[in-house]
VEXNUKOL-533532 format. One record per residue (C-alpha): residue in three letters; residue number from 1; chain; x, y, z. Coordinates in nm, 4 decimals, decimal comma. Layout:
N
{"ALA"; NUM; "A"; {X; Y; Z}};
...
This chain:
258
{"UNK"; 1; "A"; {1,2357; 1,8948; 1,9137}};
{"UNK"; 2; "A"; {1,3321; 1,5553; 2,0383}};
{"UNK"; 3; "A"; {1,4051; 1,5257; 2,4280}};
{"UNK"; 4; "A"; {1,4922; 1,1923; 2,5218}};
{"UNK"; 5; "A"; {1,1934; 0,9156; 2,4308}};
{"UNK"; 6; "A"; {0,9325; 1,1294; 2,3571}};
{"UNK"; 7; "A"; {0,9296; 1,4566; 2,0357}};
{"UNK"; 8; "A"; {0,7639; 1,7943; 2,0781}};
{"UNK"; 9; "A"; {0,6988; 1,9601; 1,8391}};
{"UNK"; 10; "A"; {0,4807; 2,3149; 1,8074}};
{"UNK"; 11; "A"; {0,3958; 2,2673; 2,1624}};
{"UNK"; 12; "A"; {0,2765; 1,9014; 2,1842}};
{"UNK"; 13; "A"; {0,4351; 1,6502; 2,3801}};
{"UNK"; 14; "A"; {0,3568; 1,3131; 2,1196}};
{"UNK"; 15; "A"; {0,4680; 1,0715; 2,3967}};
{"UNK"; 16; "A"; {0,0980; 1,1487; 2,5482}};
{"UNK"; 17; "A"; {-0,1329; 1,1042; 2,2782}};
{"UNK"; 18; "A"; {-0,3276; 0,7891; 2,2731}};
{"UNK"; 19; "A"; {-0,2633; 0,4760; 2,0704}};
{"UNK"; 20; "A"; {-0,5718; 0,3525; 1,8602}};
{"UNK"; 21; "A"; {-0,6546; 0,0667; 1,6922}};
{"UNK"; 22; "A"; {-0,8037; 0,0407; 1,3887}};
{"UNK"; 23; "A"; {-1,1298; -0,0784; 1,5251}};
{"UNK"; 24; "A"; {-1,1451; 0,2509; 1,7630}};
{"UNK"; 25; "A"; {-1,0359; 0,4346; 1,4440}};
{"UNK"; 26; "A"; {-1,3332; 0,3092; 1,2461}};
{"UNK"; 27; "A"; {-1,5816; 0,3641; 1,5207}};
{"UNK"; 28; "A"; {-1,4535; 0,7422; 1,5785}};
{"UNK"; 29; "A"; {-1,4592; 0,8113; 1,2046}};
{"UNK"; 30; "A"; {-1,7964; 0,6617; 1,1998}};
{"UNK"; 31; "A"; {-1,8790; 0,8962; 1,4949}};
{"UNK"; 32; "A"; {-1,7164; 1,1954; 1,3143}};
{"UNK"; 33; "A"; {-1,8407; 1,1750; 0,9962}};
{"UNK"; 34; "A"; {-2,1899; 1,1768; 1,2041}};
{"UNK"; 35; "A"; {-2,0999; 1,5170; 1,3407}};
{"UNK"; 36; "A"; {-1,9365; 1,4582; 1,6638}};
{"UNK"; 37; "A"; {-1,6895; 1,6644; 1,6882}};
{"UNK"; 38; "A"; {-1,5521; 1,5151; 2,0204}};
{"UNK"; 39; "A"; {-1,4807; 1,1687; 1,8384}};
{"UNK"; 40; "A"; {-1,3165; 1,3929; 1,5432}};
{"UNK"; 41; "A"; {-1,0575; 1,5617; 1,7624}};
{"UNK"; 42; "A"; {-0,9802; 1,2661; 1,9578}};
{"UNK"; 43; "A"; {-0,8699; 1,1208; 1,5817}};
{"UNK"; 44; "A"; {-0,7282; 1,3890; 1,5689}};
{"UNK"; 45; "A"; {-0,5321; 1,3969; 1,8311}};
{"UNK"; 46; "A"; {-0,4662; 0,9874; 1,8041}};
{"UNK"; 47; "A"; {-0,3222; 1,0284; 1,4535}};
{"UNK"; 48; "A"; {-0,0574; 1,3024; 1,5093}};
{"UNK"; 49; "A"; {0,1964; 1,0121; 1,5188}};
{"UNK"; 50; "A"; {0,1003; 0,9686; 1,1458}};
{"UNK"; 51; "A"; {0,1782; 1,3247; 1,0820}};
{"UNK"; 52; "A"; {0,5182; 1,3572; 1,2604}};
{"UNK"; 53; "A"; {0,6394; 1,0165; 1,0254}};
{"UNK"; 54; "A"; {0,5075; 1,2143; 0,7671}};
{"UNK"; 55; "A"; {0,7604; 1,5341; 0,7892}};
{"UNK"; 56; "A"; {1,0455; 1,3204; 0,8366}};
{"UNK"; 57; "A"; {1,0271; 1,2606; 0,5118}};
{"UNK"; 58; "A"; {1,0874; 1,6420; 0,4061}};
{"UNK"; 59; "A"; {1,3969; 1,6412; 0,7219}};
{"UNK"; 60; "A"; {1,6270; 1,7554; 0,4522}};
{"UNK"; 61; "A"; {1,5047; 2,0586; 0,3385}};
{"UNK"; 62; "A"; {1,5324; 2,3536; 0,5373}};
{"UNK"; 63; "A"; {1,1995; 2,4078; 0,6686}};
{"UNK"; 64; "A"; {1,0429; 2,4796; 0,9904}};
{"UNK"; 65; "A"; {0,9717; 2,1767; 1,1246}};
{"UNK"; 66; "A"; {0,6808; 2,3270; 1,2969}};
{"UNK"; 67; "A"; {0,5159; 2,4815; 0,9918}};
{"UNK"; 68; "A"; {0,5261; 2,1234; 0,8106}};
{"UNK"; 69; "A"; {0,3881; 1,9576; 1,1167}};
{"UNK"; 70; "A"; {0,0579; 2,2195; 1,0690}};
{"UNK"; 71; "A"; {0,0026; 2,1835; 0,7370}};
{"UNK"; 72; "A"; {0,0263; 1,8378; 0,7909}};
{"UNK"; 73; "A"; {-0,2369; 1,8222; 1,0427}};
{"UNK"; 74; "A"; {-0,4615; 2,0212; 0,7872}};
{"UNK"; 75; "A"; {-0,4192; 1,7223; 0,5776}};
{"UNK"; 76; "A"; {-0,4921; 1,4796; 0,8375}};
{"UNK"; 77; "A"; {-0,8189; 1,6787; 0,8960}};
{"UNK"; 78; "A"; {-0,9180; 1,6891; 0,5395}};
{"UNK"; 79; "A"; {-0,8349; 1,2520; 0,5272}};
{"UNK"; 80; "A"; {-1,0533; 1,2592; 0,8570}};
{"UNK"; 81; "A"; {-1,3631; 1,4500; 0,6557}};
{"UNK"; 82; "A"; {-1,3491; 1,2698; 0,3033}};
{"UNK"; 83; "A"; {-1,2684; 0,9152; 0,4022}};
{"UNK"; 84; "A"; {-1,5045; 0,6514; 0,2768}};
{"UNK"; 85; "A"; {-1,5783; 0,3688; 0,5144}};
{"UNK"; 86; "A"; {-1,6436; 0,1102; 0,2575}};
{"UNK"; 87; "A"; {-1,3028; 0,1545; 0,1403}};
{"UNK"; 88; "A"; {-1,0940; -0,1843; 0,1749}};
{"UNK"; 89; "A"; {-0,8142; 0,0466; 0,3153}};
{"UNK"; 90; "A"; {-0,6599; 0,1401; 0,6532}};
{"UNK"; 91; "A"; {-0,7229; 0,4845; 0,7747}};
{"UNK"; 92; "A"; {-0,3740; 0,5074; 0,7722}};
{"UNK"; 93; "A"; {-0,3034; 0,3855; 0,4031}};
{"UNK"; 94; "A"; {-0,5830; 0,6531; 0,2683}};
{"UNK"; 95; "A"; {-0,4295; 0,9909; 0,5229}};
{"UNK"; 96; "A"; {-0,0281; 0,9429; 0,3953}};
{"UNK"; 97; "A"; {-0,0883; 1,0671; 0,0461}};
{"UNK"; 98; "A"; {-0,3626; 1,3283; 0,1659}};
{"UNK"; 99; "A"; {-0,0853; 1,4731; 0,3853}};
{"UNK"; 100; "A"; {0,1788; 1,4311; 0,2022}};
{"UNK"; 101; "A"; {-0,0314; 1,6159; -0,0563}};
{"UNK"; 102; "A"; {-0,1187; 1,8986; 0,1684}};
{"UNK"; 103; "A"; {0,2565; 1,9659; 0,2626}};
{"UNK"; 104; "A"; {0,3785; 1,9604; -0,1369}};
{"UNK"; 105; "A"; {0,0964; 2,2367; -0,1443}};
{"UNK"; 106; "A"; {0,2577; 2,3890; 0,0596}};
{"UNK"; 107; "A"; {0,5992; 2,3934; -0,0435}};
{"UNK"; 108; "A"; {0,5157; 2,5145; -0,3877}};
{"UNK"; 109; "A"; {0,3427; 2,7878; -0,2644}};
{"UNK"; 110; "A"; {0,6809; 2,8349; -0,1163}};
{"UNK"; 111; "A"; {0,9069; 2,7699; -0,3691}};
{"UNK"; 112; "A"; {1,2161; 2,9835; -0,4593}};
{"UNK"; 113; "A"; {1,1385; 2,8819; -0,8672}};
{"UNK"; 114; "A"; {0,9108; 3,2094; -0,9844}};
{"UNK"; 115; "A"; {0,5945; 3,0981; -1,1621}};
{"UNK"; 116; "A"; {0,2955; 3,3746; -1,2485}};
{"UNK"; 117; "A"; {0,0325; 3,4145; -1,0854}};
{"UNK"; 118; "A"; {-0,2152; 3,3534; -1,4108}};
{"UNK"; 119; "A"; {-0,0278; 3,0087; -1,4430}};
{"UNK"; 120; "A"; {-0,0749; 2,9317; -1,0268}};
{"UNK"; 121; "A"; {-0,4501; 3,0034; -1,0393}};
{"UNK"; 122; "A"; {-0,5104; 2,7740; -1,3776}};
{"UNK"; 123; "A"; {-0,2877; 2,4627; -1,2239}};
{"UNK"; 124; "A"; {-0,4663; 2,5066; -0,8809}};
{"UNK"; 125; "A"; {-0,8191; 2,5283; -1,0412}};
{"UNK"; 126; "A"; {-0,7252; 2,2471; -1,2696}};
{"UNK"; 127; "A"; {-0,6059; 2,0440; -0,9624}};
{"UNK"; 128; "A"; {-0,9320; 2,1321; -0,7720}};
{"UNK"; 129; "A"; {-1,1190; 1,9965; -1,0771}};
{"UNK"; 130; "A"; {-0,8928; 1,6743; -1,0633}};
{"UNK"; 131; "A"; {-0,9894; 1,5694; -0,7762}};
{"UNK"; 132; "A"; {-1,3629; 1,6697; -0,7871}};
{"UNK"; 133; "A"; {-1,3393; 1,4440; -1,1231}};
{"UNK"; 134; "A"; {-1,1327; 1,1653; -0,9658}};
{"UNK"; 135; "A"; {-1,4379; 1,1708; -0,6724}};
{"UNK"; 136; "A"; {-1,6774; 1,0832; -0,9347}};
{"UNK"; 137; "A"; {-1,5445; 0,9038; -1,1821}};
{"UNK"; 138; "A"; {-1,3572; 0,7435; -0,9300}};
{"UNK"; 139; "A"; {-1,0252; 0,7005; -1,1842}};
{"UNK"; 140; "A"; {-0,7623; 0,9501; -1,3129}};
{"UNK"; 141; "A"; {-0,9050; 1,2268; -1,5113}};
{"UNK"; 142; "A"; {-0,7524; 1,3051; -1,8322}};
{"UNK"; 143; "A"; {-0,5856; 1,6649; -1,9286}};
{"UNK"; 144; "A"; {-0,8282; 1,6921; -2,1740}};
{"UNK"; 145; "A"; {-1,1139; 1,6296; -1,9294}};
{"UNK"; 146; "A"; {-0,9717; 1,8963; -1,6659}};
{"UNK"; 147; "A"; {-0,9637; 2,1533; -1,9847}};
{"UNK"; 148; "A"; {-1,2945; 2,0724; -2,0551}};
{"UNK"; 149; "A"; {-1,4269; 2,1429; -1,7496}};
{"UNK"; 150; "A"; {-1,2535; 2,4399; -1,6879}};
{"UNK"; 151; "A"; {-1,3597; 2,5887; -2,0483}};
{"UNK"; 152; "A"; {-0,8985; 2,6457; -2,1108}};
{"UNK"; 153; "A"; {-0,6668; 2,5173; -2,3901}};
{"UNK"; 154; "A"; {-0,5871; 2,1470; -2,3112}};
{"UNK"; 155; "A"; {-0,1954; 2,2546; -2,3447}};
{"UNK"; 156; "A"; {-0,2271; 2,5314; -2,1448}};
{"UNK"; 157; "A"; {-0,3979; 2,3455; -1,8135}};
{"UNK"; 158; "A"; {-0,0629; 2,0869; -1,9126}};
{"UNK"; 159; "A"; {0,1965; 2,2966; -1,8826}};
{"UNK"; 160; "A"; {0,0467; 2,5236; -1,5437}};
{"UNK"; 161; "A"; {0,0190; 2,1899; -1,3419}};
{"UNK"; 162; "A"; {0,3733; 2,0977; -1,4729}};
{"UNK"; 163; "A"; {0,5166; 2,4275; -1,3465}};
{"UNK"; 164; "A"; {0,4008; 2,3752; -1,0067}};
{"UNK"; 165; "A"; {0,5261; 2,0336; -0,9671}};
{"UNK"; 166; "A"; {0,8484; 1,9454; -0,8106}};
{"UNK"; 167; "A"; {1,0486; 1,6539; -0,9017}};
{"UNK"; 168; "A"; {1,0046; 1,3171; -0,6699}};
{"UNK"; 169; "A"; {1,2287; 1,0707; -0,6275}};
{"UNK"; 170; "A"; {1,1796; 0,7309; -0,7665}};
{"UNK"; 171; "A"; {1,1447; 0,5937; -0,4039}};
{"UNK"; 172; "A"; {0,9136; 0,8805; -0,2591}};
{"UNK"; 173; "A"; {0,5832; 0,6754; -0,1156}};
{"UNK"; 174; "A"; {0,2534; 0,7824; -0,3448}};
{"UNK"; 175; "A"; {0,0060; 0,6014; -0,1293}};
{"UNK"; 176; "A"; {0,0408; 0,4462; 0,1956}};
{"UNK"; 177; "A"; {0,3089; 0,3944; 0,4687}};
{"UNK"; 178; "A"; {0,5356; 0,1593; 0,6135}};
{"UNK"; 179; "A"; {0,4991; -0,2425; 0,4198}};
{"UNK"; 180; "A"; {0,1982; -0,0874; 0,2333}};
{"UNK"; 181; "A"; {0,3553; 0,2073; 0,0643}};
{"UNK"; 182; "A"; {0,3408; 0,2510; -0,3534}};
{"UNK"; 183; "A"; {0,6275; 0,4352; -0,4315}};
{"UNK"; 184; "A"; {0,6528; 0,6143; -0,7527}};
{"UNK"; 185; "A"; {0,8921; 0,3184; -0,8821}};
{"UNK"; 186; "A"; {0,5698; 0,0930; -0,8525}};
{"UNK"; 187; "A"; {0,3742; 0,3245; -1,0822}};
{"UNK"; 188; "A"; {0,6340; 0,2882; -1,4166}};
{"UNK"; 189; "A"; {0,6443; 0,0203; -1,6330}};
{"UNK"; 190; "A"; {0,9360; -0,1956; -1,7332}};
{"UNK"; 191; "A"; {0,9899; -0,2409; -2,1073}};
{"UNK"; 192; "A"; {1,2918; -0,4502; -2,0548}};
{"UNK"; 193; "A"; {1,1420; -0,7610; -1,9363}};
{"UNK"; 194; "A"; {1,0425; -0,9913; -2,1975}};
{"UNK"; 195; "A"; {0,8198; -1,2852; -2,1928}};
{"UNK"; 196; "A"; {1,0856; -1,5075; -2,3427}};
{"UNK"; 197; "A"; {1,3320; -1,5078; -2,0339}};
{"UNK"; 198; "A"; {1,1096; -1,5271; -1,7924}};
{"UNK"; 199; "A"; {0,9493; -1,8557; -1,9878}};
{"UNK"; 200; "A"; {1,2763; -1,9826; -2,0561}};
{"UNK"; 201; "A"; {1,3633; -2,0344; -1,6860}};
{"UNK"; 202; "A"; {1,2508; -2,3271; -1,5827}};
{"UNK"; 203; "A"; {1,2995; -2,2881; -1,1984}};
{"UNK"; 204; "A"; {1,0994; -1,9753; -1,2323}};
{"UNK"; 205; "A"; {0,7874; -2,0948; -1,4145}};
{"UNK"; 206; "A"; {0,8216; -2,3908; -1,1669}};
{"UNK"; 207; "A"; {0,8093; -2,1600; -0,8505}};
{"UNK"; 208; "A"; {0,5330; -1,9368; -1,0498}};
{"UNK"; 209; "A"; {0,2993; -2,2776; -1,0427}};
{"UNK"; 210; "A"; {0,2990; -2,3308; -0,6381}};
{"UNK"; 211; "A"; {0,1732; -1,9283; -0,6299}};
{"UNK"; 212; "A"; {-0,2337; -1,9176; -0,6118}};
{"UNK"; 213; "A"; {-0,3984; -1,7952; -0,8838}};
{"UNK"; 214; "A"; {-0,4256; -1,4504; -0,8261}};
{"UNK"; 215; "A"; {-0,0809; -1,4231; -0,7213}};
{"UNK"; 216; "A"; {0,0120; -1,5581; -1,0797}};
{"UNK"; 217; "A"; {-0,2147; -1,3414; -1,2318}};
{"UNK"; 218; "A"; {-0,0222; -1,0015; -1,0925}};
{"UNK"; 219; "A"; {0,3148; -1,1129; -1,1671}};
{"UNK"; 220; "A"; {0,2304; -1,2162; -1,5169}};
{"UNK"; 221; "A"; {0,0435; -0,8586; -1,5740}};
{"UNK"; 222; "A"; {0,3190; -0,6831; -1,3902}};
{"UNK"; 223; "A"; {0,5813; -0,8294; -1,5715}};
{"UNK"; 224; "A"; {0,5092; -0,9924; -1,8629}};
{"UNK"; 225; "A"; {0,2910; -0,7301; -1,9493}};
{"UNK"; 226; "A"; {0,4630; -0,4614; -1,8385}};
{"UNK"; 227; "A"; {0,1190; -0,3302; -1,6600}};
{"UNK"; 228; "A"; {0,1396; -0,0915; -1,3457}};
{"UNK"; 229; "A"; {0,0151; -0,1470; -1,0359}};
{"UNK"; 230; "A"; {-0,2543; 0,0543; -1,0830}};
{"UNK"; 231; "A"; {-0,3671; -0,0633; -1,4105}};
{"UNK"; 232; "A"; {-0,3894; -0,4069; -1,2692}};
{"UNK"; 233; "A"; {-0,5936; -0,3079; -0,9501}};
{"UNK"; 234; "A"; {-0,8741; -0,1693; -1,2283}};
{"UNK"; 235; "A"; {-0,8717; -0,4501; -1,4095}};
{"UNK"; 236; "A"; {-0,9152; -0,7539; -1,1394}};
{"UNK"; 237; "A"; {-1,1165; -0,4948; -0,9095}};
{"UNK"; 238; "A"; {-0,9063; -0,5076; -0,6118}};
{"UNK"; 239; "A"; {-0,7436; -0,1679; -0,4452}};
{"UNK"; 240; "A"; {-0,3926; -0,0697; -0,5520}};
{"UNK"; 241; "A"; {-0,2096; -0,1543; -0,1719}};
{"UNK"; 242; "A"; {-0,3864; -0,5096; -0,1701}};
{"UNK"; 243; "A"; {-0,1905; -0,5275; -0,5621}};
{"UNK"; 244; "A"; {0,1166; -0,4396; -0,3959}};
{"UNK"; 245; "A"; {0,0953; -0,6696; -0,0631}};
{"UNK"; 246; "A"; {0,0340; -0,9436; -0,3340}};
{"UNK"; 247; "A"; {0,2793; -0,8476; -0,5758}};
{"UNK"; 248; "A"; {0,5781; -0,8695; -0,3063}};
{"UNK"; 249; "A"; {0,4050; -1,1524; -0,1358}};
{"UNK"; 250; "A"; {0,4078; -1,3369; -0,4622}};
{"UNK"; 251; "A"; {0,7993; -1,2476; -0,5152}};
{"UNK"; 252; "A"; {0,9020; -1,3486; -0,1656}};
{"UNK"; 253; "A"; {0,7545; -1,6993; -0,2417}};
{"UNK"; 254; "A"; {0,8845; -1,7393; -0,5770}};
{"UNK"; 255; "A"; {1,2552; -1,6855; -0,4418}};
{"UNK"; 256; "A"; {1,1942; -1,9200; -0,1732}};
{"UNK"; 257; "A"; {1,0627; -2,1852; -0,3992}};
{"UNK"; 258; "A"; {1,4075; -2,1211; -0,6350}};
């Protein structure tokens, strides 16, 4: 509920929760993960903000607004408990998709569409295994992998995490927030750009020389290549965000320079 400046919601005025930088962040996450639990509910508390631009996102479905808000704060909680600190990442940037995640959970376990049980408990075991897999092989795990592990049919763990998905839109932010959101648009490749117009315009390969080297490097994977953004953070060993704060950087001076 919105009253004038500040937005309550499930009891909690946010106008009075403390702003923190990402320096205090750090050193309370540093203090958290060391089992102070003072320092973890004061980022707790300090990152509700996060949570509340979160559930805006879901404003046009017709949930409690309350409800979303607490399964968002589970998510915050769970960013708060697994995040690395010697990941070149913002708090921020890591605890978007891990709510955002947390609240999808949550609306397929609320969803209208009927899907059996035996089909629920294989996609959310094969999701659990997903991410314990993505953890330590720190990369996507294939279907086949997930089977594996789980001892099922390959086809079967494919079509129980497809039933419990819901379609996204093309502009729905993956990973991050604000000018450091992926959004699922990022992740696809284009087919229909080919090396032969982009060579064939001179202004353009002109502009693409004053961009440094790495800069050149990303927009000739991106689009000559057709690689995603993901692809090419593996590849040059940079995270996916810094790929994507390059990538536009990279555009932005290429249409100034034409």
């Amino acid at each position: 509920m919105k009253n004038g400046g500040k937005v309550e919601i499930s009891g909690l005025n946010t106008a009075t929760l403390e702003t923190q930088t990402d320096g205090e962040k750090r050193e309370l996450l540093i203090a958290a993960q060391a089992g102070d639990k003072a320092a973890r509910d004061r980022l707790i508390l300090g990152n509700l903000r996060l949570v509340l631009s979160v559930i805006r996102r879901f404003s046009s479905r017709n949930e409690n607004p309350d409800d979303l808000f607490q399964v968002g704060v589970i998510g915050l909680i769970k960013a708060i408990d697994h995040f690395k600190l010697d990941l070149d990442v913002k708090f921020s940037t890591y605890a978007v998709p891990m709510i955002v995640g947390e609240i999808r959970r949550y609306l397929r376990d609320n969803n209208s569409i009927r899907v059996s049980r035996s089909t629920r408990d294989l996609a959310y075991r094969a999701l659990s295994v997903r991410e314990e897999l993505t953890r330590k092989t720190e990369r996507e795990p294939t279907v086949e992998e997930i089977a594996k592990t789980l001892g099922e049919d390959p086809g079967a763990v494919s079509q129980a995490m497809e039933a419990i998905v819901e379609p996204v839109s093309l502009y729905d932010a993956v990973y991050g927030d604000g000018d450091d959101a992926v959004y699922v648009i990022d992740q696809l490749k284009d087919e229909s750009v080919s090396d032969e117009i982009w060579i064939e315009n001179i202004a353009l390969r002109e502009a693409m020389e004053r961009l440094g080297q790495r800069e050149r490097d990303i927009i000739r994977m991106r689009f000559y290549r057709g690689k995603t953004q993901m692809e090419i953070a593996a590849e040059i060993g940079i995270s996916q965000a810094q790929v994507s704060r390059l990538e536009k950087s990279a555009i932005e001076h290429i249409r100034a320079n034409m």
